[in-house]
VEXGUBA-380934 format. One record per residue (C-alpha): x, y, z; residue in three letters. Coordinates in steps of 0.02 Angstrom, whole numbers, plus 50000, padded with zeros to 5 digits. Layout:
<atoms>
atom c1 X, c2 Y, c3 Z, type ALA
...
</atoms>
This chain:
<atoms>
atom c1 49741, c2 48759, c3 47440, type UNK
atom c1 49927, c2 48805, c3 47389, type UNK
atom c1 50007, c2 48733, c3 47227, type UNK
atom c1 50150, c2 48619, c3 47268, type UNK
atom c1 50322, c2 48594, c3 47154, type UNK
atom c1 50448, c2 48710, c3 47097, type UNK
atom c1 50460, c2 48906, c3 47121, type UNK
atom c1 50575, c2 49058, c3 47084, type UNK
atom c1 50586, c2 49202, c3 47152, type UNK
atom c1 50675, c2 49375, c3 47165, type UNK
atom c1 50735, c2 49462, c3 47290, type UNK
atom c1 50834, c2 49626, c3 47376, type UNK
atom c1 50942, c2 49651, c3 47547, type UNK
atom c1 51007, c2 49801, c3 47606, type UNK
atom c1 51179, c2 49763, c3 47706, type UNK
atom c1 51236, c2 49878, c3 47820, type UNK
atom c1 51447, c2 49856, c3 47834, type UNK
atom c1 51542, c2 49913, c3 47986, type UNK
atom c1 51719, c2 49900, c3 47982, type UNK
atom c1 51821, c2 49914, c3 48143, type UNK
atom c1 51971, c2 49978, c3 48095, type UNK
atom c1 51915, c2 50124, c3 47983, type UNK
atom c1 51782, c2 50243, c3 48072, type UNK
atom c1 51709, c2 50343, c3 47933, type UNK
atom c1 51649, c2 50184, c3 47851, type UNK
atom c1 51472, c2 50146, c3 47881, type UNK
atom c1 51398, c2 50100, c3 47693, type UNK
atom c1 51257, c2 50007, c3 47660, type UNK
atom c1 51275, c2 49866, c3 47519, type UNK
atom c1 51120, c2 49845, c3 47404, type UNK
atom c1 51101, c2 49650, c3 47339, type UNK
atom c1 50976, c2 49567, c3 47227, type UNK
atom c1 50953, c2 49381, c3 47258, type UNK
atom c1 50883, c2 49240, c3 47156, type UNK
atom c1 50805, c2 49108, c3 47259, type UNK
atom c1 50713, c2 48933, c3 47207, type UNK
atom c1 50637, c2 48791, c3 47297, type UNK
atom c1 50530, c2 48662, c3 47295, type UNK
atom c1 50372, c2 48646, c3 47394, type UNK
atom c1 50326, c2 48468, c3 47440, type UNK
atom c1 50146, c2 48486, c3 47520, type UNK
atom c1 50041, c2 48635, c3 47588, type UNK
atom c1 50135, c2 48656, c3 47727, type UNK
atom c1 50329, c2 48603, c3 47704, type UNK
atom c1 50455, c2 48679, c3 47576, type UNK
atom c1 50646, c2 48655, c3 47564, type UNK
atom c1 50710, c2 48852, c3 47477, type UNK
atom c1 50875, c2 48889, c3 47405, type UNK
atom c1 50923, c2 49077, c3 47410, type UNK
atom c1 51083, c2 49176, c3 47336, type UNK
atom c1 51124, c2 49349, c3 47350, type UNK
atom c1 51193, c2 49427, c3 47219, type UNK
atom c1 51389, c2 49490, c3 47270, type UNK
atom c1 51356, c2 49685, c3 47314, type UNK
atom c1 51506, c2 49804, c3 47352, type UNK
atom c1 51544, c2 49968, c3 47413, type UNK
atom c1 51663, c2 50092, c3 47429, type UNK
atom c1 51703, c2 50256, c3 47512, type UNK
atom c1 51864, c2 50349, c3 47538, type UNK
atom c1 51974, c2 50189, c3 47457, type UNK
atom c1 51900, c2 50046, c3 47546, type UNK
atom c1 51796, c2 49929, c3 47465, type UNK
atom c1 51698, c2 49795, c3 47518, type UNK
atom c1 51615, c2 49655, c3 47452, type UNK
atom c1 51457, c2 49524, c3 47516, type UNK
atom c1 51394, c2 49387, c3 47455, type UNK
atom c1 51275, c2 49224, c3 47521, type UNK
atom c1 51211, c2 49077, c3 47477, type UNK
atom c1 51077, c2 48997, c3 47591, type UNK
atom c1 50966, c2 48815, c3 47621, type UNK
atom c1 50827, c2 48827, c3 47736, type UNK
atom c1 50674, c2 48717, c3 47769, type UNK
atom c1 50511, c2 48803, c3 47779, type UNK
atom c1 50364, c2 48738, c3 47899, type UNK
atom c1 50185, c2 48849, c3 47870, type UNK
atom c1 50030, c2 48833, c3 47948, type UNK
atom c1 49858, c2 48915, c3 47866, type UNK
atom c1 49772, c2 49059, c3 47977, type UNK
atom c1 49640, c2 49081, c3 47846, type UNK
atom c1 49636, c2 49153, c3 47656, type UNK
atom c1 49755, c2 49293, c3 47679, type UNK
atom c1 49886, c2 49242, c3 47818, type UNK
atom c1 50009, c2 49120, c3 47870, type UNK
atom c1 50112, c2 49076, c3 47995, type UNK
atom c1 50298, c2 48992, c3 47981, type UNK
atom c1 50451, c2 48922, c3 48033, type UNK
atom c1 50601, c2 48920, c3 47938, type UNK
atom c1 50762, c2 48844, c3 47996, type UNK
atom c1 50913, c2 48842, c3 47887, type UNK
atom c1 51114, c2 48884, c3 47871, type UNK
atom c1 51194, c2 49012, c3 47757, type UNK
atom c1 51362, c2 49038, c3 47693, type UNK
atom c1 51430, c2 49213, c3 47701, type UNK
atom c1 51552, c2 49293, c3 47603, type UNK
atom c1 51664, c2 49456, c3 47644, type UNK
atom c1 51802, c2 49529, c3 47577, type UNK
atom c1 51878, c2 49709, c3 47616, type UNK
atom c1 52015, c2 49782, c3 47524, type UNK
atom c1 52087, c2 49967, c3 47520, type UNK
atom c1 52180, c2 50050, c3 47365, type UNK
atom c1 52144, c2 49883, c3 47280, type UNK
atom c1 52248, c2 49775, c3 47424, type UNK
atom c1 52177, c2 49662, c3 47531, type UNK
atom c1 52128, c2 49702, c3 47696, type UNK
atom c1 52015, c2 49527, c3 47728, type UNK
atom c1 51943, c2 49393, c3 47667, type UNK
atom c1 51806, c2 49302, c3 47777, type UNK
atom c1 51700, c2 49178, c3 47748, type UNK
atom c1 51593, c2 49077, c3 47880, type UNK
atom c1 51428, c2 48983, c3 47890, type UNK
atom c1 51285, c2 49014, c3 47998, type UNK
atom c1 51142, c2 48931, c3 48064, type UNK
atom c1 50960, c2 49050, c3 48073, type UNK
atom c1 50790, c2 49032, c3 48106, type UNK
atom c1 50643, c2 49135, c3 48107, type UNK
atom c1 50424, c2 49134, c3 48166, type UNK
</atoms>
């Protein structure tokens, strides 16, 4: 038997940035998230994750990430150790580029995701 209510959690993502229009820049962006949520009943949970704004830079250009994310969580029990879930959800992504401190972009979009 789970606990329901609130939780709080910590995270980390590791965000690999490509840009286009400069070649030689291939960094990866280390984030730390805080995420929170609310589980209703054993198997259903509503979660509430931010990541942390990371940046980068290399030769000038620097870029920044950020996200902020709702999903709903379904989970079924495969025994003491194991679960098995559905989460369904939309996050909004931040990302700015800018090289010798002037801005190159500034995007921003929201996207649905899911995951078993």
């Amino acid at each position: 038997m789970i606990d329901t209510g609130f939780y709080i959690g910590l995270g980390y993502a590791n965000t690999t940035v490509d840009l286009e229009d400069f070649d030689d820049f291939g960094e990866s962006i280390p984030q730390f998230g805080v995420r929170a949520g609310y589980m209703f009943t054993d198997n259903f949970r509503i979660d509430l994750t931010g990541a942390v704004v990371g940046d980068a830079s290399e030769d000038n250009v620097s870029v920044e990430v950020g996200m902020l994310a709702l999903s709903g969580i379904a989970s079924l029990s495969l025994g003491n150790n194991f679960d098995l879930y559905a989460k369904l959800g939309a996050a909004r992504v931040n990302a700015s580029a800018s090289l010798l401190g002037l801005e190159l972009s500034d995007q921003s979009s929201t996207e649905l995701f899911w995951g078993i």
